[in-house]
C-alpha positions in Angstrom: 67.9 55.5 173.2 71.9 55.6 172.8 71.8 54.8 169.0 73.2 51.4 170.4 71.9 48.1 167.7 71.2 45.1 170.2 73.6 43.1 168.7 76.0 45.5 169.4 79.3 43.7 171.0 80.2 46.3 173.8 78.2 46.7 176.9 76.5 50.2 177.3 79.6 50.8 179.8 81.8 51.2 176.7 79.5 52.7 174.4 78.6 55.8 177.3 82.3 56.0 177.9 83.5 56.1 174.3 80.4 58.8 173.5 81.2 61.0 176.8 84.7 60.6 175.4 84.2 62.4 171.9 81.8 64.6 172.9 83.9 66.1 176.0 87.5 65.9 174.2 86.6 65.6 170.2 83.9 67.5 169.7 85.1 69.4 166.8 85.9 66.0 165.4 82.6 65.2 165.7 81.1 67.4 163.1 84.1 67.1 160.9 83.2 63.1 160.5 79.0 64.3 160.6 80.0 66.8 158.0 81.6 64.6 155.6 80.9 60.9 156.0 77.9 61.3 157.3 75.7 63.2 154.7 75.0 66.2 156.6 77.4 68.8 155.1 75.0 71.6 156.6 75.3 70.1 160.1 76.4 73.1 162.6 76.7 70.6 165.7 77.1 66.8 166.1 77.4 64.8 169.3 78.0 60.8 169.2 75.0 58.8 170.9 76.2 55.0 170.3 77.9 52.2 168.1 77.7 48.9 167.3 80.1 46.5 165.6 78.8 48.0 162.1 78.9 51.7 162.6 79.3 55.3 164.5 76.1 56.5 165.6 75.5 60.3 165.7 72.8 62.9 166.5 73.6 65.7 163.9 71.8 69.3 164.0 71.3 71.3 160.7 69.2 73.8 159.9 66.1 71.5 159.4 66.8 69.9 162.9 68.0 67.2 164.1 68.8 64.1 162.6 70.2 60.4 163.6 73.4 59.6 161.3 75.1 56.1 161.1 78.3 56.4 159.8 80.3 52.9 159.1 83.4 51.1 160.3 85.7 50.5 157.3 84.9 46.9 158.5 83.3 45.0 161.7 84.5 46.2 164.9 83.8 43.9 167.8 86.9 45.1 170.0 87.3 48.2 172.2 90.7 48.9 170.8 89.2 48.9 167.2 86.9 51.8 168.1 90.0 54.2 168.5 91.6 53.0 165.2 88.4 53.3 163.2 87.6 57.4 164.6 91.1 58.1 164.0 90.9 57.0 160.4 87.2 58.9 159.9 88.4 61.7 161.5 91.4 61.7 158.8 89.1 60.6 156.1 87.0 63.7 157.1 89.4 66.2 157.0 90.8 64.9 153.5 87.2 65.2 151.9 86.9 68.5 153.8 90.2 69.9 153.0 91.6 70.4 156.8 94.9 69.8 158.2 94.5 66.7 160.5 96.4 67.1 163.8 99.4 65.4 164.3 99.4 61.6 165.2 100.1 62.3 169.2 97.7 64.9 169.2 94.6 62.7 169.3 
């Protein structure tokens, strides 16, 4: 199971592509947005698994194993382009709560 809800508005095309996407090229963003938005502040590795219109889906890894973690859009997302804008604004939200320097806006 992806993680995916099955009301979820993109077709599991998107959702693998967006996931392979993250977890190949953003990994360390990943666990930044795990880390801090997603209640596992202990979490040494994070890996996205799925989304639906509500929310990020994540498989985080902490010292008490593994552990599903749902982390929401700032509001519905039901188009692919929104999926971009709402990881670029957790990963910012991310770094603010965790103190790191975001990279720059071309840099994403």
């Amino acid at each position: 199971m992806t993680g995916q809800a099955a009301a979820s508005p993109f077709g599991p095309e998107v959702v693998a592509a967006v996931c392979r996407h993250m977890n190949d090229d953003h990994a360390d963003d990943t666990l930044l947005i795990v880390r801090a938005l997603g209640g596992r502040p202990d979490a040494s590795a994070a890996r996205m698994t799925g989304l639906d219109a509500q929310a990020a889906v994540f498989e985080a890894v902490g010292p008490d194993g593994g552990h599903q973690v749902r982390v929401p859009w700032s509001g519905p997302v039901t188009e692919r382009p929104q999926i971009r804008r709402e990881v670029v604004r957790m990963y910012r939200e991310a770094c603010e709560r965790l103190g790191v320097p975001p990279r720059g806006e071309g840099e994403h």
